[in-house]
N, C-alpha and C positions, 0 to 999 in steps of 0.2 A: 504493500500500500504506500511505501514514503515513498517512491518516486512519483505516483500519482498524486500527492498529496499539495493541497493547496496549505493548508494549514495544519502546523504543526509543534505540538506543546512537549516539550518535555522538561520531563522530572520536577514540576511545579509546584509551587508551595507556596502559604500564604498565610499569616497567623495573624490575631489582632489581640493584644491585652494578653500576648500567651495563649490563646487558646487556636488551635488551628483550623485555619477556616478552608484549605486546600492543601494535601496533603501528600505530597510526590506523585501527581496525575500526568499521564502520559499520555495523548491521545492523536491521532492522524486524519482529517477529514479531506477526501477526495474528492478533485475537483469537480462539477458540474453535478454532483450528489446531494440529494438531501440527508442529512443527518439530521438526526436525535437526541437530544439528552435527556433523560428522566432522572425520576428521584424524589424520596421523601424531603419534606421540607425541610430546611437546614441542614440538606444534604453536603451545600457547594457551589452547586451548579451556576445562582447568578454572580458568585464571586469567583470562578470560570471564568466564565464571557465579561467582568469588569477587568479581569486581567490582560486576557486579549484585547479588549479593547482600546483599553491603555487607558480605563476612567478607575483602574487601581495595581498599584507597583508590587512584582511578585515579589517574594522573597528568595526564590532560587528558583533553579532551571532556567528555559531557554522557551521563547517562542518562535515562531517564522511564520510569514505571511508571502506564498509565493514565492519560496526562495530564501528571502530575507530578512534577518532579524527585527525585532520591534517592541523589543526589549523595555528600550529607554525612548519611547517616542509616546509624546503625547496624542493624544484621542483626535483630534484635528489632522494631525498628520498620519494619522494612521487610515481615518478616510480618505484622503488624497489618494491613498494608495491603492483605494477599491476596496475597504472590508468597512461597512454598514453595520450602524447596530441598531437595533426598536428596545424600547424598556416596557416591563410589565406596566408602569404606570406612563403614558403617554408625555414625553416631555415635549409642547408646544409654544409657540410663542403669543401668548392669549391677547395679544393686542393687535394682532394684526388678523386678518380675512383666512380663510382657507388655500386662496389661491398665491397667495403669499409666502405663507408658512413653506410653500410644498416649492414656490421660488428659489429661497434659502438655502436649500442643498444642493443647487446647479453650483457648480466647482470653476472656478475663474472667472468670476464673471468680471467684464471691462470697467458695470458703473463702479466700485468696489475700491478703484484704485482713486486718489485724492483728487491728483489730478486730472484723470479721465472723467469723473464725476464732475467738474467745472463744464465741460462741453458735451452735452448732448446729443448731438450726432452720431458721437462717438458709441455710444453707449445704447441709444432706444433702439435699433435693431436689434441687437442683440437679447434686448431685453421682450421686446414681440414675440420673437423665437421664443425666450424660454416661457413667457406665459403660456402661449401656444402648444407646448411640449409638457406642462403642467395641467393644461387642460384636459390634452390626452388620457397622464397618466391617470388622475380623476375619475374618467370618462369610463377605466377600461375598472377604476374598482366599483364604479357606476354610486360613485359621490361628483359628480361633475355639476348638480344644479344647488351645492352646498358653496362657490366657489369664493362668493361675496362674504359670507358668515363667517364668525368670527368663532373660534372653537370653543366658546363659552356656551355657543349657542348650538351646538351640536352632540348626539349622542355620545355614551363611550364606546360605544362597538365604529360609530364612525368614525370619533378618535383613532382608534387602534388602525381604521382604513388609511388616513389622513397621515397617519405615521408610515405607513407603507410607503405610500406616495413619496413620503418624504425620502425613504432609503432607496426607492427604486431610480428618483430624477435623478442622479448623478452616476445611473448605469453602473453600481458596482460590480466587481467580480463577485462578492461574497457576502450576505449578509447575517450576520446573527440579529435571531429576533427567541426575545423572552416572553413567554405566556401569552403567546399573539392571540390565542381566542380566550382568556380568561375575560370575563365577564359578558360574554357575546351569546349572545342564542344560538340555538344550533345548528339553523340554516346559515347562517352568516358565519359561523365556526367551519361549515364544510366548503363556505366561498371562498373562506381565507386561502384557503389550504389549494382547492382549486386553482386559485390567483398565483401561488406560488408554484404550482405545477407546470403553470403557463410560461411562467418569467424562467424556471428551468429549461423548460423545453427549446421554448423559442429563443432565451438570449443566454444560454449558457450557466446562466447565475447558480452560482454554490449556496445551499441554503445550511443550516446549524440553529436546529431549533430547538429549545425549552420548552415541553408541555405537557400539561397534566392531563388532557383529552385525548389518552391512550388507544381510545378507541376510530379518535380523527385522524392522530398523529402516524398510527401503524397502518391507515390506510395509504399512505404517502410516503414513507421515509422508505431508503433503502437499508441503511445502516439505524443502529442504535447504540448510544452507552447510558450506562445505570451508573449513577453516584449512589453510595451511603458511605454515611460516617467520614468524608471529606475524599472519598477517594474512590475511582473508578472499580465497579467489582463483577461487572460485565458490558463485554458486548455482543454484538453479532445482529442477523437479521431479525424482522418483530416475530417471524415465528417463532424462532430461536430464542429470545427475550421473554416472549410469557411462558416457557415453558423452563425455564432458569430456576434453581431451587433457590438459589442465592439470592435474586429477584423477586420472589415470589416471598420470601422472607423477609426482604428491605421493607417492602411494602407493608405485609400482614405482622411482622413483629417476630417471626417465627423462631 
């Protein structure tokens, strides 16, 4: 798997006040793959993905993103790079419109720089395009007549849309997303998933997802890992996962 590997974690660890919050996790996700992560609460799992992310500093081991280390690289620059992240709870910018927010994450844009933003010209095509390209992305989670509203004014299940939007404009390689249907209905749980199947299919995108809708999540991933107790103690495929004794025990307490 680590040649095909886009991302790749080893020997990680992560402690806070002493207590450890990730504990020598080692894990490889291949490229254009959906992956899984499950786990009883206070498994690990979102302090995982805040590690890769680089929205928190491991304690030991080594990351790679594509090759590359990303060790010591803040969460800014680690999207640049192409890895996306969504958070269980939706982090937006509640002052501004829908169509806005989902602006935000186009990657260089011209108004942006001090100077270019003094001339106009310079700047409003570009900026057409990305609305334009924002409208789409909208369109395709079919929040597109949301586009004026301000996310105060909108669902949480659309929240959680609206975040998509947000990770998909800037065409990542790879995105992690945490509890992307927690709190969503069911129907709208099995469009997420849906949507992500699409955005694999069609544009390559590696997905690595956090979720407790075992029963959504195994109909989509092709891999999986199980966290308990800070540290990875299976993987393999979801047939292969519910029928895990170790699994089956993380879970029931066994």
């Amino acid at each position: 798997m680590k040649g095909e590997a886009i991302l790749e974690v080893e020997h990680v660890s992560k402690s806070f006040v002493g207590l450890k919050a990730v504990d020598d996790v080692s894990i490889a996700v291949k490229r254009g793959h959906i992956f899984g992560l499950i786990g009883p609460n206070g498994s690990g799992k979102s302090t995982l993905f805040n590690i890769v992310s680089g929205t928190e500093k491991k304690d030991g081991g080594r990351v790679l993103f594509d090759g590359s280390p990303i060790d010591d690289l803040p969460s800014h620059e680690i999207l640049q790079l192409g890895l996306a992240r969504s958070f269980q709870i939706p982090r937006l910018f509640f002052g501004m419109t829908v169509l806005d927010n989902t602006m935000t994450a186009f990657k260089g844009q011209i108004g942006e720089h001090p100077i270019a933003a003094l001339t106009p010209e310079k700047w409003e095509p570009q900026e057409s395009e990305l609305a334009a390209k924002a409208r789409r992305e909208l369109g395709l989670l079919e929040i597109q007549d949301l586009y004026l509203k301000p996310p105060t004014e909108i669902s949480g299940g659309q929240m959680k849309l609206l975040q998509f939007a947000l990770a998909f404009m800037g065409d990542p390689k790879m995105v992690l997303l945490d509890e992307p249907t927690a709190g969503v209905a069911p129907r709208l749980a099995q469009d997420i998933f849906n949507e992500i199947d699409a955005h694999r299919r069609e544009r390559g995108t590696t997905f690595f997802i956090i979720e407790h809708r075992l029963e959504v999540l195994f109909r989509h991933v092709d891999h999986v890992f199980t966290m308990d107790q800070r540290r990875i103690i299976a993987e393999g495929k979801p047939g292969e996962i519910v029928n895990d004794k170790k699994v089956i025990d993380a879970y029931l307490g066994g």
